[in-house]
C-alpha positions in Angstrom: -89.6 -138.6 -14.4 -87.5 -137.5 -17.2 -86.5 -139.2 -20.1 -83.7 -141.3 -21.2 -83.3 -138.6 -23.6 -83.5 -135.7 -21.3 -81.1 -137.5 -19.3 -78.5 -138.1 -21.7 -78.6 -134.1 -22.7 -78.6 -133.6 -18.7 -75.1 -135.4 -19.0 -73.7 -134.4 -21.8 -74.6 -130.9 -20.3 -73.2 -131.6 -17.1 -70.0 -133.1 -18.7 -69.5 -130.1 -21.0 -70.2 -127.2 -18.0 -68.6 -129.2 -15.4 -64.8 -127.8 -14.2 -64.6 -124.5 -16.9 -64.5 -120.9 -16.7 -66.6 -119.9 -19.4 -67.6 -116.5 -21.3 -71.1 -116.2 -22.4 -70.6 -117.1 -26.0 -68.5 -120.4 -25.0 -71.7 -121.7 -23.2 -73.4 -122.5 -26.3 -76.9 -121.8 -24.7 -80.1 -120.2 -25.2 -80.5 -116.8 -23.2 -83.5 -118.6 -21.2 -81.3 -122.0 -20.3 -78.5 -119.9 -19.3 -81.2 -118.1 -17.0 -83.2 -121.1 -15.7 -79.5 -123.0 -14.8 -78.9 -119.9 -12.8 -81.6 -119.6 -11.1 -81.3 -123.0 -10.1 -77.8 -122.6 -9.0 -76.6 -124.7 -11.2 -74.5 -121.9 -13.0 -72.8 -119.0 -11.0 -71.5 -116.0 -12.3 -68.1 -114.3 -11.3 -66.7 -111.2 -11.8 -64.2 -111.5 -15.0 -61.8 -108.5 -13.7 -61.6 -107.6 -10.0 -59.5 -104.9 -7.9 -57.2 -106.3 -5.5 -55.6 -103.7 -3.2 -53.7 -101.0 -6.4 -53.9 -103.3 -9.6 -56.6 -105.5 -11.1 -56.8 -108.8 -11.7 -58.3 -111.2 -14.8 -59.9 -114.3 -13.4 -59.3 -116.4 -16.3 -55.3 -116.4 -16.3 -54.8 -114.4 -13.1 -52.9 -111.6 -15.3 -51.7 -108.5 -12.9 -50.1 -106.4 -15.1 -51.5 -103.1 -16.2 -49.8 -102.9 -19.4 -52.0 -106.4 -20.3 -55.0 -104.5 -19.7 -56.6 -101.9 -22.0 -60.1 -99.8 -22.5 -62.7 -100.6 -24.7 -66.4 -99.2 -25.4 -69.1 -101.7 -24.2 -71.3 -102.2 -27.3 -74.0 -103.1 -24.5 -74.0 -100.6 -22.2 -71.8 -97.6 -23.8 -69.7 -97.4 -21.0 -65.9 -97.8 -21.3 -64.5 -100.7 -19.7 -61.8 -102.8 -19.0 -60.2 -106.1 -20.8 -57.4 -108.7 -20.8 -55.0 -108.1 -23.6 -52.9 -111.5 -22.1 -55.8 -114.1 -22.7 -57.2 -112.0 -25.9 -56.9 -114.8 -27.7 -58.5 -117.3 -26.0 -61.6 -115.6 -26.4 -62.5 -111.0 -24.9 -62.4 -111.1 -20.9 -64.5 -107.5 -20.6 -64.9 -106.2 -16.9 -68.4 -105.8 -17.7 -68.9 -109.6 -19.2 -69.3 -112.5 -16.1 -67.3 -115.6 -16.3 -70.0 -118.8 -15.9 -69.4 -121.9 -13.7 -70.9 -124.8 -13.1 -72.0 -125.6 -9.7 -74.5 -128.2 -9.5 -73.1 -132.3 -9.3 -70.2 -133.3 -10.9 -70.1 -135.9 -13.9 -69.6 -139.7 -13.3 -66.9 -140.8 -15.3 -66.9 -144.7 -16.8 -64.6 -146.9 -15.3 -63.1 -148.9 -18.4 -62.4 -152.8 -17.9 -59.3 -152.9 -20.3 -58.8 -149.2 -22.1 -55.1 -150.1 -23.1 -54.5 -152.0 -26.1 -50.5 -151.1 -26.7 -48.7 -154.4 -27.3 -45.3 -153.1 -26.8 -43.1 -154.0 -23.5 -41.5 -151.1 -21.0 -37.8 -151.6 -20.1 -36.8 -152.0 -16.5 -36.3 -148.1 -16.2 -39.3 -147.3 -17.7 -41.2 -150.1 -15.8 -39.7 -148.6 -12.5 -41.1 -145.1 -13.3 -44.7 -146.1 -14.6 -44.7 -147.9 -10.8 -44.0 -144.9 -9.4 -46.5 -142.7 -11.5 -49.5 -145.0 -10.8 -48.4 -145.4 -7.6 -48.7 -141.1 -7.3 -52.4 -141.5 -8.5 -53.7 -144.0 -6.1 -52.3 -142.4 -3.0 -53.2 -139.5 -4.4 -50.2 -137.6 -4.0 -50.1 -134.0 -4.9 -47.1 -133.9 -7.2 -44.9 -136.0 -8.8 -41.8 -135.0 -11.4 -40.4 -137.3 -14.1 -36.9 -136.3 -15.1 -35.9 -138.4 -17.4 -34.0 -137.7 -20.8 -34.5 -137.0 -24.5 -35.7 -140.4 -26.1 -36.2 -142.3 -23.0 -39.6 -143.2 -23.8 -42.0 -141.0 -21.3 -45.0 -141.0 -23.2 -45.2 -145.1 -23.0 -44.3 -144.4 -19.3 -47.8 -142.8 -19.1 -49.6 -145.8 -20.7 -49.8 -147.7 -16.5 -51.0 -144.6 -15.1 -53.4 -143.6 -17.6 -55.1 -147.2 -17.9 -55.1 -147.3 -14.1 -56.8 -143.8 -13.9 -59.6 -144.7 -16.8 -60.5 -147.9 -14.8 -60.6 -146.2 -11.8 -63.0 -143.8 -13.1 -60.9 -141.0 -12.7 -60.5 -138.2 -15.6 -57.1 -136.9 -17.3 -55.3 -134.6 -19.1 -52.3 -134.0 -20.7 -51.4 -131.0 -21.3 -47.8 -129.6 -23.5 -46.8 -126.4 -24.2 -46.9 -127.3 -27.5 -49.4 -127.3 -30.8 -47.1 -129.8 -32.7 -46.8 -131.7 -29.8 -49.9 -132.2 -29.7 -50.5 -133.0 -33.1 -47.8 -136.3 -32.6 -49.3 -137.3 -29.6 -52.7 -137.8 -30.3 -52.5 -140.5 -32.8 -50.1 -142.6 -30.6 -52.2 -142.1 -27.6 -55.6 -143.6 -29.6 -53.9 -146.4 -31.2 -53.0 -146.8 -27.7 -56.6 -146.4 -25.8 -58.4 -147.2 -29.4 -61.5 -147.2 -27.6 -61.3 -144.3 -25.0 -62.7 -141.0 -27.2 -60.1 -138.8 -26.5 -60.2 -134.7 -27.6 -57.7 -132.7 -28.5 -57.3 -128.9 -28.0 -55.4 -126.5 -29.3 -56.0 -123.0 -31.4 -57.8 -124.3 -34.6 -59.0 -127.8 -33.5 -61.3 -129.6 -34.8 -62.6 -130.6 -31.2 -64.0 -127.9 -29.2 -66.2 -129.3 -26.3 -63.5 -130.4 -23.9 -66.2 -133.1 -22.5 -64.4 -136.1 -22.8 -62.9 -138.1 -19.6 -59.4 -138.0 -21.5 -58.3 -134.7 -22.4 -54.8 -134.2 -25.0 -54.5 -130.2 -25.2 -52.4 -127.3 -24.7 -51.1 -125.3 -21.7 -52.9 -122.4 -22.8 -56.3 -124.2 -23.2 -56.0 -125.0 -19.1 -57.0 -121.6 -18.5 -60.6 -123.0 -19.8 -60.5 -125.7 -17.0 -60.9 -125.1 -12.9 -61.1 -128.1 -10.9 -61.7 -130.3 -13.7 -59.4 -133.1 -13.7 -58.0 -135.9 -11.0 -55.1 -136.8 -12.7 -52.7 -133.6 -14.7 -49.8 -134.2 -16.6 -47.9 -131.6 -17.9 -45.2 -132.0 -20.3 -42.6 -130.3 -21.3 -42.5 -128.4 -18.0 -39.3 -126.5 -19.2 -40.4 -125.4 -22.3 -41.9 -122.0 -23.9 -43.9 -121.0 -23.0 -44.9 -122.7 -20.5 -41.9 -121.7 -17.9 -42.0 -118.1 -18.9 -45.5 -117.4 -18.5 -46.7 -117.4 -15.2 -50.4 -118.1 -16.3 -50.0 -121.4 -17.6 -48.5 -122.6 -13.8 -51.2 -121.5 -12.2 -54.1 -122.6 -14.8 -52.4 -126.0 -14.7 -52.8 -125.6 -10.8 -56.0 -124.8 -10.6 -57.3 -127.3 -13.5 -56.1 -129.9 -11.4 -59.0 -130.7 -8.4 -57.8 -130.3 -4.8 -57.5 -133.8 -4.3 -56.0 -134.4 -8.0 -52.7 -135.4 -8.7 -50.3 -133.5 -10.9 -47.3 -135.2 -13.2 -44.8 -133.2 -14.8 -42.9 -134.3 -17.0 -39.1 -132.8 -18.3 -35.9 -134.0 -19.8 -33.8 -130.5 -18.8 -35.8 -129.4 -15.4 -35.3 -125.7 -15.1 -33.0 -124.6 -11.7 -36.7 -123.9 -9.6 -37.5 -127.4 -10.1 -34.1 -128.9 -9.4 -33.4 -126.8 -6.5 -37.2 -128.2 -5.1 -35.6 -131.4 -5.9 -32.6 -130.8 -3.7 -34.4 -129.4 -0.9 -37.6 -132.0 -0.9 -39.9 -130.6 -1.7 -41.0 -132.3 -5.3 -41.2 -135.8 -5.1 -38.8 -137.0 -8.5 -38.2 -140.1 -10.1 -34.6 -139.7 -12.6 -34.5 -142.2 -15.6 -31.0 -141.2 -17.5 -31.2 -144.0 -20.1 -33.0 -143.8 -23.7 -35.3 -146.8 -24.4 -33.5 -148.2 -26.3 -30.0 -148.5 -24.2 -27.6 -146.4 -26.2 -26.0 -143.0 -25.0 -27.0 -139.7 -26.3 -25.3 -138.0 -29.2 -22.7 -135.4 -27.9 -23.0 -132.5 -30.1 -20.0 -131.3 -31.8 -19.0 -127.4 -31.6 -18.0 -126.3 -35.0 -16.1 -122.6 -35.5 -17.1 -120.3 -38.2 -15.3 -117.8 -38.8 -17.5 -114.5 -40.5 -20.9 -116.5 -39.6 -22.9 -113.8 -39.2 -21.7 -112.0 -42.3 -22.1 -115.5 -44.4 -25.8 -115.5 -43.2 -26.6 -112.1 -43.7 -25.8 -112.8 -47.3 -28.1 -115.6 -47.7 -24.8 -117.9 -47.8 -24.7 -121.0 -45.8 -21.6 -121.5 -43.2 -18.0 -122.9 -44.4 -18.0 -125.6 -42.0 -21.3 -126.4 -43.1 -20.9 -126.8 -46.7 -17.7 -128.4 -46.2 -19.6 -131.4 -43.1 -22.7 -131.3 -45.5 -20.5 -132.5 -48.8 -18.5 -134.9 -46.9 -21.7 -136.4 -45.5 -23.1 -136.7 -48.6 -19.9 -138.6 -50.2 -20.6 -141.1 -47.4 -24.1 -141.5 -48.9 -26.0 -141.2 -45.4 -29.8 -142.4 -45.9 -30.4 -140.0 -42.7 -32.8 -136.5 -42.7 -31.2 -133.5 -41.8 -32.9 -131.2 -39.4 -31.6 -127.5 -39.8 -32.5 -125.1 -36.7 -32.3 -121.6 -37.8 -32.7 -118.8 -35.0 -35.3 -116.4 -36.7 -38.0 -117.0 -39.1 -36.6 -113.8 -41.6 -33.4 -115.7 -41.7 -34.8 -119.3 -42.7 -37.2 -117.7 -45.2 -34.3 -116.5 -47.3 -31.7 -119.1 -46.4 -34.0 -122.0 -47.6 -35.1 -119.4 -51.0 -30.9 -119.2 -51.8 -29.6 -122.6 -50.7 -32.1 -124.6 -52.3 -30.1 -125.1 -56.0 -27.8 -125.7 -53.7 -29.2 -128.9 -51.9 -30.8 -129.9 -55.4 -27.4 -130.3 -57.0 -27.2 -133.1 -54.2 -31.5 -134.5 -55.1 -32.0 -133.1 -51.9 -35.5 -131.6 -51.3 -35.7 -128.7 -48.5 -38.4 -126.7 -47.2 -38.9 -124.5 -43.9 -40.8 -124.9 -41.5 -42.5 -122.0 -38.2 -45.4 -121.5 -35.6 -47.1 -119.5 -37.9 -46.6 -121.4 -41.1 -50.3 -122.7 -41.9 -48.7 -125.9 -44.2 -46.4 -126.7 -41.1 -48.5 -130.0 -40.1 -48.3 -130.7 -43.8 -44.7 -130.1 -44.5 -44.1 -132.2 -41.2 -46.1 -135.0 -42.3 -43.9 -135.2 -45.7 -40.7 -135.0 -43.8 -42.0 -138.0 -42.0 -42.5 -139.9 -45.0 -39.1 -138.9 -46.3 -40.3 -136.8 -49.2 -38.6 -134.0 -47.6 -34.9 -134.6 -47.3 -34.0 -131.1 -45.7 -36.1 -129.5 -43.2 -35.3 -125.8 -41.6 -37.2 -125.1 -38.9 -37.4 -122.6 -36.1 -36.8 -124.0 -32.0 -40.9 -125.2 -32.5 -39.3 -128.4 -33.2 -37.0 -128.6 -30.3 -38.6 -131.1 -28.7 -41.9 -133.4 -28.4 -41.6 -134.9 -31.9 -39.5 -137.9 -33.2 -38.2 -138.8 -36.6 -36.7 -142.3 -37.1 -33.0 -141.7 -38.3 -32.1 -137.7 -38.6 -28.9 -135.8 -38.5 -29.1 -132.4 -36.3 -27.2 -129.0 -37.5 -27.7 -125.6 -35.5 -26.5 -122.6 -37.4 -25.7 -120.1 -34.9 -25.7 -121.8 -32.3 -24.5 -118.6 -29.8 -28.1 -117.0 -30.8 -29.7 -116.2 -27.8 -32.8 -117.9 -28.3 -30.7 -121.0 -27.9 -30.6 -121.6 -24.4 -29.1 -124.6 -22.6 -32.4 -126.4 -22.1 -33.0 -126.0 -26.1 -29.8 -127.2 -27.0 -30.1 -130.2 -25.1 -33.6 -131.0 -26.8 -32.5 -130.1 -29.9 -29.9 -132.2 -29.7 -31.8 -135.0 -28.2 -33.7 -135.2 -32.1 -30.8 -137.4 -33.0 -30.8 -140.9 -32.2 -33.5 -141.9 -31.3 -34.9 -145.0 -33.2 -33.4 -148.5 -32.3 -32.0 -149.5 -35.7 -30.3 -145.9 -35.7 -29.4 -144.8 -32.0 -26.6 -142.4 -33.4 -27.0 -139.9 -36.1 -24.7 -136.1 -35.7 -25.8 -133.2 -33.7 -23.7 -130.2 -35.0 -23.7 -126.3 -33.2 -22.3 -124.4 -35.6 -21.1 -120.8 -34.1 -19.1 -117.6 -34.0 -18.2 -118.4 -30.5 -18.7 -120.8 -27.8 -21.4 -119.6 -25.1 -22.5 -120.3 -22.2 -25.7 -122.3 -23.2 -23.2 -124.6 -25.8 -20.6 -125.6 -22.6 -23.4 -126.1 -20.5 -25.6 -128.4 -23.1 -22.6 -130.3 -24.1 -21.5 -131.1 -20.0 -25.5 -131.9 -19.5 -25.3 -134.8 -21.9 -22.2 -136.2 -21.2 -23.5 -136.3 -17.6 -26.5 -137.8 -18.4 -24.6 -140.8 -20.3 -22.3 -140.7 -17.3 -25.0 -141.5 -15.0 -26.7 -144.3 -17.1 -23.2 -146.0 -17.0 -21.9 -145.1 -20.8 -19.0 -142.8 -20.2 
């Protein structure tokens, strides 16, 4: 009979092997363990690369490309072989290397009495869709979408269908294209479930295992995960880059067991979706209204004539200057939230403007993906001891600031696309005591993507009865 002990490392074993596509190195066992579990047939090994028909296929993301693939020599057996340049980061898939998964019995997840301890009450529109969501999970249907708009409240949405799935026994994740979402989420969701350990993934976590019964992480960490979880829900399902790379779709499929439920979550569903919508096949619920029963900020279009030239000479826009002083005459206690379209730009607006927005005792600082002090410099906009903060479109969506003004300089810049105006956008208003606060697209030109945003939000207030 083993012992308590051994059982409890059995578990935690099971728990940690259990639904993953692993490389050697990410098992985190001795050559002999790794051995005896496979000759037990407890642990298979896969081919990491195979040849289907003329092109070659990883089995970690599913890339197909042969551009994503290169050559490199095998320090183990000299040969040259092939790897994935798509998932390189997650982690060398060689041709030469197995994947490892589990295959003995699955983990018994704890079914929690009363995991949720939020004391806050859902609205009838958010009460209707939390319904429908748990609802999704005990029939165990196989997809549900939630479309429902910027500010709406979807995360609390979640709260019914999470607590029903932990005491149920079932096991989650969330998943969001997103690192900074992420980041914002994972607080709110343990103050929510204080008592439910739950880990969060991402590139440079501090959490690693991915063995807990509620998982936070990102898209890209799915491609870790195969059959792993009853209950999915993805976020953001409209986002980058989650809706331009095809390998995050299909390792959010194939996370998700066979008799698991999938959630996805979007406040601008892309055409795909919509048109799966129109023709049945994606089971929707539609919530138009914000939480807290106020319309959406429209954004105003503001001309600038000679903007490109004005911010190719590190000078901030006319129309700017001249909506910035007037707002500042009017004494506004909001934040401003400045999208810029490129990093290179930002660096040296924010390095010439900032005399500038001193002469008004307002502090700025700029914000990207690859900054390493963005969680910081986040965290001190949140406490207000930034006034000013630039930032690239990683702040489009999935984070909320209590009272902030919204300005996008360029506006017509192609990385601005309709569904990342409307987010953008959507960063304005969204606390109860301030349900207003100005959205600004500042541009050389009216595009597509502006008209299109703008008409989106007014028919979005139209349909919850404002206009």
């Amino acid at each position: 009979m083993p012992t308590n002990n051994e059982q409890m490392i059995c578990s935690e074993m099971i728990r940690r092997l259990s639904g993953k596509l692993l490389l050697y190195d990410e098992l985190k066992l001795a050559e002999e363990a790794i051995h005896d579990l496979h000759s037990a047939k407890l642990l298979s090994q896969i081919p990491s690369i195979i040849k289907q028909r003329y092109h070659f296929v990883c089995q970690r993301c599913h890339n197909k490309k042969p551009s994503l693939f290169g050559k490199i020599p095998c320090a183990t057996c000299q040969n040259v072989h092939l790897y994935c340049r798509h998932c390189l980061q997650m982690g060398r898939v060689l041709a030469c290397e197995p994947l490892y998964e589990w295959t003995g019995k699955e983990p018994i997840w704890p079914k929690h009495r009363n995991p949720c301890h939020w004391s806050g009450e859902l609205t009838s529109d958010q009460a209707m869709a939390a319904k429908r969501i748990v609802q999704a999970i005990s029939n165990r249907d196989h997809e549900l979408l939630l479309w429902a708009v910027t500010g709406s409240g979807k995360t609390e949405m979640l709260f019914p269908g999470i607590t029903h799935s932990l005491k149920t026994g079932l096991r989650i994740c969330l998943a969001t294209p997103r690192v900074d979402v992420v980041r914002e989420l994972h607080p709110r969701l343990q103050q929510a479930f204080p008592h439910i350990p739950i880990e969060a993934l991402y590139g440079g976590s501090k959490d690693k295992a991915g063995s807990a019964q509620f998982i936070l992480a990102t898209t890209h960490q799915l491609l870790r995960f195969k059959h792993a979880f009853d209950v999915l829900i993805v976020d953001e399902i409209d986002a980058f880059p989650y809706h331009a790379d095809s390998s995050l779709p299909f390792a959010a499929k194939r996370a998700t067991k066979r008799s698991g439920t999938t959630i996805y979550l979007t406040a601008t569903p892309r055409e795909t979706d919509q048109k799966r919508i129109r023709n049945n096949t994606l089971s929707h619920i539609f919530i138009p209204r914000r939480f807290h029963n106020h319309p959406l900020p429209i954004p105003v279009l503001k001309n600038s004539f000679h903007l490109n030239n004005r911010l190719k000479n590190n000078q901030l826009p006319k129309s700017f200057v001249h909506w910035f002083t007037k707002r500042q005459q009017k004494q506004w206690q909001r934040q401003l939230l400045i999208f810029i379209p490129t990093i290179k730009l930002a660096e040296q607006l924010v390095k010439h403007t900032q005399n500038y927005f001193a002469s008004f005792k307002q502090v700025v600082q700029f914000v990207h993906a690859e900054d390493e002090e963005r969680a910081k410099k986040i965290n001190l906009f949140r406490q207000q001891e930034i006034h000013i903060l630039m930032t690239t479109t990683i702040l489009e969506r999935g984070v909320t600031f209590p009272s902030v003004d919204v300005v996008v300089l360029d506006a017509g810049h192609e990385v601005f696309d309709t569904a990342a105006l409307v987010q953008i956008a959507g960063r304005a208003g969204r606390h109860p005591a301030d349900p207003t606060g100005e959205v600004l697209f500042i541009h050389d030109g009216k595009t597509k993507a502006m008209v299109r945003a703008v008409k989106s939000i007014q028919q979005m207030n139209q349909r919850a009865g404002f206009q």
